[in-house]
C-alpha positions as CSV (number, residue, x, y, z in Angstrom):
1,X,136.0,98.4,93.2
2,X,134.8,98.9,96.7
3,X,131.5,97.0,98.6
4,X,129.3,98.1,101.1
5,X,130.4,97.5,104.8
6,X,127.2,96.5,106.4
7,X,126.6,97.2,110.0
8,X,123.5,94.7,111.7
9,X,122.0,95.7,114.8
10,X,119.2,93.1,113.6
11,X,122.1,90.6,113.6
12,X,122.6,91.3,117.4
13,X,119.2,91.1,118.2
14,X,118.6,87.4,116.2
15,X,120.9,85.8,118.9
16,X,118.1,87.5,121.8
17,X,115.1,86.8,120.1
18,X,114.4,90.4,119.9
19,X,112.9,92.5,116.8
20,X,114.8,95.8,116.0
21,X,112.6,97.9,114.3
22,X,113.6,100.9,112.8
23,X,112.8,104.5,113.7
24,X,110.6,106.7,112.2
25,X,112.2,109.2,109.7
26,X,109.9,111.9,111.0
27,X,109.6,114.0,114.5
28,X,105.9,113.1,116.2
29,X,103.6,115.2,114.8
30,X,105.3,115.6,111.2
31,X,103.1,115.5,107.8
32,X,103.4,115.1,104.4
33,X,103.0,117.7,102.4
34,X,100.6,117.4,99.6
35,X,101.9,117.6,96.8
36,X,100.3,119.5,93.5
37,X,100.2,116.8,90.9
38,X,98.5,114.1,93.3
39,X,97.7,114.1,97.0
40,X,98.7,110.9,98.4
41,X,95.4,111.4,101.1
42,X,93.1,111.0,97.9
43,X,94.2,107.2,97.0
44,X,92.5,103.9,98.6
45,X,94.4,101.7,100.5
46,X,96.8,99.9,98.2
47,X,97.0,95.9,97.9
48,X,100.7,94.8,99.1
49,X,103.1,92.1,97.2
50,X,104.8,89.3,98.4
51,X,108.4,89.6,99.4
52,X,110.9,89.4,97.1
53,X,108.7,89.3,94.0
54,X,110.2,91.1,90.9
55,X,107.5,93.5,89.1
56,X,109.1,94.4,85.2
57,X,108.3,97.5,83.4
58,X,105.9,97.3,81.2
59,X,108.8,99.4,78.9
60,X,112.4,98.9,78.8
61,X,115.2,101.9,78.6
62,X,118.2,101.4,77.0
63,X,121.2,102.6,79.8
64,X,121.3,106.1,78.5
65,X,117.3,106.8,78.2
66,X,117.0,107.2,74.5
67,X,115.8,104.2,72.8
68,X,112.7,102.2,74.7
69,X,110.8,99.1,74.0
70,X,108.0,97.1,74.4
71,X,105.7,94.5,73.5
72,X,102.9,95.8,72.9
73,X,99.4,94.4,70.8
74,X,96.5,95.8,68.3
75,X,93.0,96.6,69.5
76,X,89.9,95.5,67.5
77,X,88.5,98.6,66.5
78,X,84.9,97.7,67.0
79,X,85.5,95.7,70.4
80,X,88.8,96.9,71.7
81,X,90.0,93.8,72.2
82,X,93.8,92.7,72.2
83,X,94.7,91.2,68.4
84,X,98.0,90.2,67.6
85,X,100.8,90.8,69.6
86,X,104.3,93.0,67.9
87,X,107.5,94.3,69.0
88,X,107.2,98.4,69.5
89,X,110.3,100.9,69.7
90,X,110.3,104.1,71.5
91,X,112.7,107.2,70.2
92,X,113.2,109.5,72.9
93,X,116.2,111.5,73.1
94,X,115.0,113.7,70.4
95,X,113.1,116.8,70.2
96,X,109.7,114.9,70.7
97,X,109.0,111.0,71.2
98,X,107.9,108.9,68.7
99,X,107.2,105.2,68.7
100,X,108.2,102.8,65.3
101,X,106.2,99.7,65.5
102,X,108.2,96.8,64.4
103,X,105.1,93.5,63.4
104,X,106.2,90.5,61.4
105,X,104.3,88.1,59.1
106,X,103.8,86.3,62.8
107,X,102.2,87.8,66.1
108,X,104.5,88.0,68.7
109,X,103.8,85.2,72.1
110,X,103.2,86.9,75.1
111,X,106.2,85.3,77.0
112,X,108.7,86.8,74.5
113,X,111.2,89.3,76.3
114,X,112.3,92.5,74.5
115,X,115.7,94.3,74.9
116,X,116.3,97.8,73.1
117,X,120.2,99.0,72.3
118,X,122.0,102.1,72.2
119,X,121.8,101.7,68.1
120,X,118.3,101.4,67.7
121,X,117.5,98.0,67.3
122,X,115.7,95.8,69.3
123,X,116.6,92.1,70.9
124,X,113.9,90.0,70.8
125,X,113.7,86.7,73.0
126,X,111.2,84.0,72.0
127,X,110.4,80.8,73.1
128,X,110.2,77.4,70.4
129,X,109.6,74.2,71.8
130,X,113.0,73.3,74.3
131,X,114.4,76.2,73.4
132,X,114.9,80.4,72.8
133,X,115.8,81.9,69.5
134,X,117.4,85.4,69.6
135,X,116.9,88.1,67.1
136,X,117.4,91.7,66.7
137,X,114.4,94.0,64.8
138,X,114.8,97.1,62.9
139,X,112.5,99.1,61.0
140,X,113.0,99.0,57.2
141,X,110.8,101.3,55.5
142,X,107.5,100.0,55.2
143,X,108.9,96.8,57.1
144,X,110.7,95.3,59.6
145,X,114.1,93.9,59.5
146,X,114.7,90.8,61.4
147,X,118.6,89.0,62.1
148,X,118.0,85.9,63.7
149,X,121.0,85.5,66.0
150,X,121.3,82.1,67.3
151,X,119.9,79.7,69.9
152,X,119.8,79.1,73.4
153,X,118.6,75.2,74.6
154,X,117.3,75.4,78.2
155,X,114.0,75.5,80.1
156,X,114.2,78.9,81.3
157,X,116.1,82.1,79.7
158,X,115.9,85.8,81.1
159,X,117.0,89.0,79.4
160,X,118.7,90.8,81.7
161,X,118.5,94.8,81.9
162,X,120.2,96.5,79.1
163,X,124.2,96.8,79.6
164,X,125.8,100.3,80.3
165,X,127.4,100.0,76.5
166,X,124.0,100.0,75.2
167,X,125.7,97.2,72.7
168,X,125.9,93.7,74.5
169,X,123.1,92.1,76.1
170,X,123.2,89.5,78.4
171,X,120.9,86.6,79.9
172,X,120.5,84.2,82.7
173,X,119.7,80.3,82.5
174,X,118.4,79.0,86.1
175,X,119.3,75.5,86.6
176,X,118.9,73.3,89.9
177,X,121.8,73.6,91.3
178,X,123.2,76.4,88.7
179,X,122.7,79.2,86.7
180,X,124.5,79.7,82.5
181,X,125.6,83.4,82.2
182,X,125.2,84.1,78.6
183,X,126.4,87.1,76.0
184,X,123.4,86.7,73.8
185,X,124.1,90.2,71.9
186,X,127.4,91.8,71.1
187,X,129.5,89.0,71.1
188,X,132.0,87.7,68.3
189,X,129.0,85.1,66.9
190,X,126.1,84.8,68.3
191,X,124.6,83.6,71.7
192,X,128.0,83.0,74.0
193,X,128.0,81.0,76.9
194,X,130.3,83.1,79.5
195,X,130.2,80.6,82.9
196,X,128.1,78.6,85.1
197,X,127.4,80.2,88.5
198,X,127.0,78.3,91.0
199,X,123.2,78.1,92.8
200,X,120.3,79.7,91.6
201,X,120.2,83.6,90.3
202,X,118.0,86.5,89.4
203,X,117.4,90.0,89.3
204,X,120.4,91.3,87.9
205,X,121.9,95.6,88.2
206,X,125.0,96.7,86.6
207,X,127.6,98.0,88.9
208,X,129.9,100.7,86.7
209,X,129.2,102.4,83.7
210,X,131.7,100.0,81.5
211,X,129.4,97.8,81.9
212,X,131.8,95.0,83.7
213,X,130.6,94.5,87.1
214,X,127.1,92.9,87.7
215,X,125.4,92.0,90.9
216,X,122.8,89.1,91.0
217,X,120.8,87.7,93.5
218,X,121.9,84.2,94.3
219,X,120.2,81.5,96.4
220,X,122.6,78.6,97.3
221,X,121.7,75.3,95.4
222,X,120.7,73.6,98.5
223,X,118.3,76.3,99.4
224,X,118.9,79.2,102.0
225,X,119.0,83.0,102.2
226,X,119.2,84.7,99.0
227,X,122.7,87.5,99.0
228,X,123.5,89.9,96.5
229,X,126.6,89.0,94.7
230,X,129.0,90.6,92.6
231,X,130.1,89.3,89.0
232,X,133.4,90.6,87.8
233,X,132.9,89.6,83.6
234,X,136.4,91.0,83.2
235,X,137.8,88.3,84.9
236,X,136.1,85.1,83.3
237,X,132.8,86.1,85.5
238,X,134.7,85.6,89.0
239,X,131.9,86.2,91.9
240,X,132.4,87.5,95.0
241,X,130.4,88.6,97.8
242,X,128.5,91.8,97.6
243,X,125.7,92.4,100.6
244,X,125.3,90.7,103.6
245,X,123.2,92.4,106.3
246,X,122.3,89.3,108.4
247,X,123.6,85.6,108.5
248,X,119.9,84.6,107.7
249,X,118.3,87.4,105.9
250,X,117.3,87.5,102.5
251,X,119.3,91.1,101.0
252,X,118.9,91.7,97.6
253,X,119.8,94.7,95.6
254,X,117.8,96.7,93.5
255,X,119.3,99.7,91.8
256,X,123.0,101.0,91.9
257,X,124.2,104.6,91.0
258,X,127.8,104.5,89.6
259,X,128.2,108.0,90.0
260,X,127.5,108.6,93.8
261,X,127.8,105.1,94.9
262,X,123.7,104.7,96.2
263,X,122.5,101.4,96.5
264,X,118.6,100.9,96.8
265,X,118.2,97.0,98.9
266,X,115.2,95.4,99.5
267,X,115.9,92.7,102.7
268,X,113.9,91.3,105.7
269,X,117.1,91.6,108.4
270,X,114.6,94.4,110.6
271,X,112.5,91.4,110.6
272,X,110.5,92.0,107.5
273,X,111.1,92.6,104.2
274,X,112.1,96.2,104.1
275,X,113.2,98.9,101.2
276,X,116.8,100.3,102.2
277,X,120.1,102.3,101.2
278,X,123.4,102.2,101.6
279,X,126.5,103.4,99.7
280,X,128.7,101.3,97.7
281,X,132.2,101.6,99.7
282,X,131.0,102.6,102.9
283,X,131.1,101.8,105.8
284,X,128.3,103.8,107.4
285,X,125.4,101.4,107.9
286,X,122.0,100.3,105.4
287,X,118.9,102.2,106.7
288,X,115.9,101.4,105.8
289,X,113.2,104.5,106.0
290,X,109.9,104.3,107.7
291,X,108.8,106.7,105.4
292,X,109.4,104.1,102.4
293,X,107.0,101.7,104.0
294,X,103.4,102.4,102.9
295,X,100.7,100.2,104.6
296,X,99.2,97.6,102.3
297,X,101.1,99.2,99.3
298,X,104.5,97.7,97.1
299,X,106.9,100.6,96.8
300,X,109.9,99.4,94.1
301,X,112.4,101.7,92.9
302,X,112.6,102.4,89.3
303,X,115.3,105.0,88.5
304,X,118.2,107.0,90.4
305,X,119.3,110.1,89.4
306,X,122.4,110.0,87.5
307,X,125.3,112.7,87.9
308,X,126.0,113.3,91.4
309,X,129.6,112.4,92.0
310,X,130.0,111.3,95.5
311,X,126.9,112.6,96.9
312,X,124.4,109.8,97.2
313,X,121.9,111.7,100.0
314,X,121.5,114.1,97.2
315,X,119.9,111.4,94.5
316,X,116.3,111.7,93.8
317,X,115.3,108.5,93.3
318,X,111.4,107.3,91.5
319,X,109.4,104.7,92.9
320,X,107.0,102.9,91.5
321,X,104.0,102.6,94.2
322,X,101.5,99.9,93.8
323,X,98.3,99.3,95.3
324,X,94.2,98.9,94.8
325,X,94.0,102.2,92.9
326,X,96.5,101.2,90.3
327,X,100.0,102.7,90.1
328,X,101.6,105.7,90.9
329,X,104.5,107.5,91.2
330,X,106.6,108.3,94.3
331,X,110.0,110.9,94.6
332,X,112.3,110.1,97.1
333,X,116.1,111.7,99.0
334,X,118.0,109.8,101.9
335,X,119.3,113.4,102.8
336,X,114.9,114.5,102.8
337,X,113.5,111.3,104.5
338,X,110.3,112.3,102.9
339,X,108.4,110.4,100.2
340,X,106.1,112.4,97.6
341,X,103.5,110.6,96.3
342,X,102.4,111.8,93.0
343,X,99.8,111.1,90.0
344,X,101.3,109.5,87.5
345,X,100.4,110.1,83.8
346,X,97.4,108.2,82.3
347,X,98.4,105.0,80.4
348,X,101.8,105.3,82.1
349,X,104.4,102.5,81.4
350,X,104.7,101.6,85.2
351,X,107.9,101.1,86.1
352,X,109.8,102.7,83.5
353,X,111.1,106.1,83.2
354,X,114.0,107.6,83.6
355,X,116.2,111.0,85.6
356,X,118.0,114.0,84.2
357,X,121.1,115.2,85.8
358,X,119.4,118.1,86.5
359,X,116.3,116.2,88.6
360,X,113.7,116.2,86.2
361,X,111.9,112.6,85.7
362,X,110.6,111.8,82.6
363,X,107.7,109.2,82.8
364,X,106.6,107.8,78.9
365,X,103.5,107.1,78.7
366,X,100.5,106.1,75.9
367,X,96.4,106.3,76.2
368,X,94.1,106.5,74.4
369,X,94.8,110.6,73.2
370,X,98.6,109.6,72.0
371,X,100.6,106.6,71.4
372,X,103.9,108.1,72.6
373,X,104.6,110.5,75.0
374,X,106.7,111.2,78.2
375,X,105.3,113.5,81.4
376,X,108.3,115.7,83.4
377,X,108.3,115.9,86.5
378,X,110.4,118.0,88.8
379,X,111.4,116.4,91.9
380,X,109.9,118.5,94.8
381,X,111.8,120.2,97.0
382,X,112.2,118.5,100.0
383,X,111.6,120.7,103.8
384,X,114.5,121.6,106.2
385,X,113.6,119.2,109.4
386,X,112.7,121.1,112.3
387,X,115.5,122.1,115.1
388,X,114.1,118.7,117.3
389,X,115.8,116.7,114.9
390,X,119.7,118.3,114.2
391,X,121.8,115.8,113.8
392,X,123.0,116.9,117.6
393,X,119.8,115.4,119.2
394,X,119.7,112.3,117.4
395,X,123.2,111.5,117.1
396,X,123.3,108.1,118.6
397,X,119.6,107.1,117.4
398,X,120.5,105.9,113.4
399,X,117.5,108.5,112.4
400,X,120.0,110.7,110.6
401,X,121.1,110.7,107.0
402,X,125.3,109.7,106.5
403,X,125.6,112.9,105.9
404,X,124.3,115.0,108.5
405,X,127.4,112.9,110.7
406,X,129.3,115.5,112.8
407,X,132.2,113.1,112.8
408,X,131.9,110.0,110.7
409,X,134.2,107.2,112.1
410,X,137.7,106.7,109.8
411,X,137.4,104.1,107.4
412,X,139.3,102.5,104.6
413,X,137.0,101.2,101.7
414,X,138.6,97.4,101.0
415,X,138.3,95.6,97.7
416,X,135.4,93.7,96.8
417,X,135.7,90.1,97.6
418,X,137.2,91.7,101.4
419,X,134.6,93.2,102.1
420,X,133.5,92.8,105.9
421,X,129.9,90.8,106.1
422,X,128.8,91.1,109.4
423,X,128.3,93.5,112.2
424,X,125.1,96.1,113.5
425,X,122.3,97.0,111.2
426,X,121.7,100.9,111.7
427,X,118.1,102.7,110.5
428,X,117.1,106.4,109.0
């Protein structure tokens, strides 16, 4: 496995007092294009979100997009208000989607976290008292099937996102100065405590598609800047490091594409917190797009498009854009430098969705017209950049995607926990 070699010009300019701030991604003069399904112009200003601040979807995908789930809650009919609370499952690798909703004798707490996997079922996490009990649902005819799976004693517990086998699940247990890994599905007997990492971690994106490397965000016990590590849980959960942009900034990772290697980083190394990519192995630098940066409005992606072997410019990747007039959807390329903003689907599932090989995003939704359904959308085209900007004229400037490079520099990919850490911080 290979890491990201991260070049900082942000790093240089720390030790000058000086603020790099990256480029624009298009010429003066250049527009959006509006596009079809919602023009961009039409929505207020959006409402921004504090740095670093994880937003979940309101519907989890398994891995391979065809099992979803959600907790989700009955509506008086007469006053439309919220009743009790129950565990929902989504079917949607068939011919049309259907939801299967999975209610006990017992309404469901808000707080509880659910998990779908590849056969069906659905991990539930609930909280009782000191501690969270783990169960799997399935329907059963009329009913719902319930296998209590253990217990897990601790103050805090997150699920997180479902594994690439679509079989194990796994979970996080934030301590002061540590944090428990823990096999809470798929294991030999229920919940299994795998190791203690050391500081405190979150977030949490899968690395391969076996389903064995992880990457966390960790913050060291005695506080300082949060880095994106990596967790090899074939070799008793070794962690090495992963992303380093700055000595001080706070880089955290997002989304990973096993197939072409993109990584999707949020970190504040330009001097605030910025959206960025980079490619896993590499050791051309992050960049982080001016055209991902949306005044007053949180853009967090959602979904890359899975498929394209060694070509991570080419990945359309969904965004989830939030602001005062709700959420919508947003289509972006590193190779386009151009963000389409789009109308989402009423009574989407913000945040969730998921990509064809073939570029088509599927967005599920549910309203008030249908209680499951998923909108298609075809990831616009994006425009040739005029002559101004070749890759000729901007060579030296960072502007340019990795692989517009006339001559990249030689590089040898090293193994993970080599990876070089510091260095100049380039911008697209």
């Amino acid at each position: 496995m290979t890491a990201c070699a991260i070049e900082d010009e942000a790093a240089e300019a720390a030790g000058t007092g000086e603020t790099v701030e990256p480029e624009s991604d298009e010429p003066d003069g250049a527009e959006e294009t509006p596009d079809p399904a919602g023009d961009a112009a039409e929505l207020p200003e959006p409402l921004g979100r504090a740095p670093g601040e994880t937003v979940l979807p309101a519907l989890t995908l398994t891995a391979d997009g065809a099992y979803a789930a959600r907790l989700t809650a009955a509506r008086d009919a007469v006053t439309g208000t919220e009743t009790a609370r129950y565990v929902e499952r989504w079917t949607l690798d068939g011919p049309e989607p259907y939801a299967v909703p999975l209610p006990l004798d017992r309404p469901e707490d808000a707080g509880s976290q659910v998990l779908p996997l590849a056969d069906g079922r659905v991990l539930i996490r609930r909280r009782v008292a000191d501690h969270h009990t783990l169960s799997l649902l399935y329907p059963t005819g009329p009913g719902t099937g319930e296998l209590p799976l253990g217990a897990v004693e601790c103050a805090e517990l997150t699920l997180l996102p479902p594994a690439p086998d679509g079989v194990s699940a796994y979970a996080l247990s934030t301590g002061a100065y540590s944090t428990g890994l823990w096999r809470v599905a798929g294991g030999a007997c229920g919940p299994e405590h795998l190791a203690d990492l050391p500081g405190r971690c979150s977030g949490g994106v899968w690395l391969d598609r076996a389903g064995r490397l992880l990457a966390l965000d960790r913050e060291p016990a005695g506080g300082g800047p949060v880095k994106a590590v990596a967790v090899d849980l074939g070799r008793d959960a070794e962690m090495t490091p992963l992303l380093q942009i700055a000595p001080d900034s706070n880089d955290r990772l997002l989304l990973a594409d096993p197939d072409s290697g993109l990584l999707l980083i949020r970190s504040d190394a330009p001097g605030h917190d910025r959206l960025g990519w980079g490619v896993l192995g590499s050791c051309l630098p992050v960049r982080f797009p001016e055209c991902l940066r949306l005044p007053d409005a949180a853009v967090t992606p959602f979904a890359v498009q899975p498929g394209q072997m060694l070509m991570p410019e080419s990945c359309a990747v969904a965004l989830r854009i939030d602001g005062a007039a709700g959420s919508w959807a947003g289509i972006w390329r590193p190779s386009g430098r151009r963000l389409h903003q789009l109308a989402a689907p009423e009574g989407w599932l913000a945040g969730s969705g998921s990509w064809s090989r073939d570029g088509v995003l599927g967005l599920p939704y549910a309203n008030e017209d249908t209680a499951c359904a998923v909108a298609f959308l075809t990831a616009p085209a994006d425009l040739e950049p005029p002559a101004e900007a070749a890759p000729g004229a901007c060579a030296e400037s960072g502007t340019q995607p990795s692989a517009t490079v006339p001559h990249p520099p030689v590089c040898r990919p090293v193994p993970l926990g080599q990876a070089p850490l510091m260095g100049r911080t380039g911008s697209d």
